[in-house]
C-alpha positions in Angstrom: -1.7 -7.3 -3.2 0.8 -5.0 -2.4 2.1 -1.7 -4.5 5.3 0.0 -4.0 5.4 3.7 -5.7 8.1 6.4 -5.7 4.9 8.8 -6.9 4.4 12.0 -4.8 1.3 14.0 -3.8 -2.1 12.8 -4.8 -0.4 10.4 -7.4 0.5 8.0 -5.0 -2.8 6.3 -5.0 -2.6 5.7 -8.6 0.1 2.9 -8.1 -0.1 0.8 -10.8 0.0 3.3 -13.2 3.5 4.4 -12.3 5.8 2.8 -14.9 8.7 1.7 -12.2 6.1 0.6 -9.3 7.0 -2.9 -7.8 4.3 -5.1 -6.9 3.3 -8.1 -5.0 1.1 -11.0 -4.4 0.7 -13.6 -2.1 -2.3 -14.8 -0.4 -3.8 -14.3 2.9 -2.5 -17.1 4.9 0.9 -16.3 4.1 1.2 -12.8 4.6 3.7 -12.3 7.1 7.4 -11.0 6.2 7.6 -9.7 2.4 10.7 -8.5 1.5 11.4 -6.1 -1.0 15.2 -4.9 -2.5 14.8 -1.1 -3.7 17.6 1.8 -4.1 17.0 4.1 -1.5 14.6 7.0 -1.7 11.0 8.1 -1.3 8.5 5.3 -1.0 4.7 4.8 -0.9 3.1 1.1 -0.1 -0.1 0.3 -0.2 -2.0 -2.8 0.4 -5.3 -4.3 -0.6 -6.6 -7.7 0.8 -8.2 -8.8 -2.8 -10.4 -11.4 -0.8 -12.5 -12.2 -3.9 -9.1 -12.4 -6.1 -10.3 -9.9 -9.2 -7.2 -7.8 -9.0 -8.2 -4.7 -7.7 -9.9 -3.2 -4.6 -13.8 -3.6 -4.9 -16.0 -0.6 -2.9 -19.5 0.2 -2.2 -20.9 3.6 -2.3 -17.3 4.8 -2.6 -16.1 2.6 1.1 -13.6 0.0 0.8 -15.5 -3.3 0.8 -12.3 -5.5 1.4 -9.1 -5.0 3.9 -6.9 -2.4 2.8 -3.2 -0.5 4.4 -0.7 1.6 4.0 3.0 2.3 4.6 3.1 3.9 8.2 -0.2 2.9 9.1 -1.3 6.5 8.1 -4.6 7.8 9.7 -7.2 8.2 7.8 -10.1 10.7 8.2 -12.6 11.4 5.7 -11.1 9.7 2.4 -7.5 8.5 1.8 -4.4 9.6 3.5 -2.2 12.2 2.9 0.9 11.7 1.1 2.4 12.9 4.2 1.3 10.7 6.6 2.0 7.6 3.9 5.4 8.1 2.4 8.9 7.1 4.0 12.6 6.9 3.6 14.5 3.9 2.7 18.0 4.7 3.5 20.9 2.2 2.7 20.8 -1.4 4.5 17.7 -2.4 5.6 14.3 -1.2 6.4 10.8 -1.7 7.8 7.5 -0.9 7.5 4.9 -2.7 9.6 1.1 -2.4 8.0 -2.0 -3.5 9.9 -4.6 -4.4 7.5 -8.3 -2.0 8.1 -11.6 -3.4 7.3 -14.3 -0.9 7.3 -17.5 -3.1 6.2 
């Protein structure tokens, strides 16, 4: 699952709940190249492996139990990452972002 947000600051992490986020699916084995057309501007991706398929990202004792990213490959340290560290530019013509996937238990 992946969720593309224009949100800023802590509201990034809440991307569903922004009413013009763009979102998409596809499964494991075919996660490669996903291609996305947006206006250019301020961006925020993140990315949950949904290995069990219920739609959202399941934890235990607050630590991501399935594979998880985000645009930049932002660090993390003790929680999530900064808006900082996650957001980035899309300027016109095209644009990457390459995300390697973190599992953590």
């Amino acid at each position: 699952m992946m969720c593309l947000t224009r949100r800023s600051q802590k509201q990034f992490l809440k991307c569903a709940d922004d009413p013009s986020h763009v979102t998409k699916v596809l499964k494991a084995s075919a996660a490669g190249r996903v291609d996305f057309r947006l206006p250019p501007g301020e961006y925020s991706l993140l990315l949950v492996h949904d290995e069990n398929g219920n739609g959202r990202m399941d934890k235990m004792m607050g630590m991501p139990r399935e594979g998880f990213g985000f645009s930049r490959n932002a660090p993390l340290h003790m929680g999530p990452p900064r808006y900082e560290d996650v957001h980035f530019t899309v300027a016109p013509g095209r644009n990457s972002q390459a995300i390697k996937v973190r599992y953590m238990l």
